[in-house]
N, C-alpha and C positions, 0 to 999 in steps of 0.2 A: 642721892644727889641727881637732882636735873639738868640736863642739857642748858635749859634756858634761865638757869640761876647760875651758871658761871662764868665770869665776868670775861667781854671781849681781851681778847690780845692785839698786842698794834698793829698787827698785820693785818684781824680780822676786821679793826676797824679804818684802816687803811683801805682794804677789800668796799669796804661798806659805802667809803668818803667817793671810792672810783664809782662807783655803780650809779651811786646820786651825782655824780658831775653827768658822767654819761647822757644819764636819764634826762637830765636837765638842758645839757646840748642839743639832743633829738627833740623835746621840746621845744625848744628854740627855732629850730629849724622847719618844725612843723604846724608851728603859730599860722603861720602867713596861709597857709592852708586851708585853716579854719571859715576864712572867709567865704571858700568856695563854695557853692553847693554839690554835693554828692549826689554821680549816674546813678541813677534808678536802676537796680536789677531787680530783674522778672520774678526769678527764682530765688529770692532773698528768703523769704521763709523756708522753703526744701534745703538750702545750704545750711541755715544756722540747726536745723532740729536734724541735721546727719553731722553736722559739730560735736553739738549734744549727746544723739547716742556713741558717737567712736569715744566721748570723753565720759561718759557714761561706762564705756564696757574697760576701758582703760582704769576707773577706778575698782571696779569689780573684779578686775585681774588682779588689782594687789592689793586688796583690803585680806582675802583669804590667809596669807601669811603674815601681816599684820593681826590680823584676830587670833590666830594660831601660838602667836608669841604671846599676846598679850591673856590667852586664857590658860598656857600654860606656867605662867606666875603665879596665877590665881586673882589674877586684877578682874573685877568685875564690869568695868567700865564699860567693854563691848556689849558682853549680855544686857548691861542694863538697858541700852539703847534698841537691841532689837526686837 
């Protein structure tokens, strides 16, 4: 049985109904925005590719015990991919 075959509860879609209002308010509010044109920064590339690798080694930290779980089931899913 999968996580994501069993059917929400009305709380979790409750949870789910808040998050898209939410989302949809901050949108709202950040329409008018749009219009402006965005400061040019210098350092726009050096910031997003040091994004990148913290989100890079962040993934790399926890893939290890993820793969760990899932090869001692005997799921091949990870091996096949690497």
């Amino acid at each position: 049985m999968l996580l994501s075959t069993l059917p929400a509860g009305a709380g979790q879609r409750r949870l789910a109904l808040t998050v898209v209002a939410v989302s949809a308010v901050f949108f709202a509010i950040a329409a008018p925005l749009a219009q402006r044109p965005p400061t040019p920064v210098a350092a726009f590339i050096q910031i997003y590719e040091s994004a990148l690798v913290i989100n890079d080694l962040i993934t790399a930290a926890l893939l290890p015990p993820c793969w760990c779980s899932h090869s001692a089931s005997g799921s091949g899913a990870m091996a096949s991919t690497a």
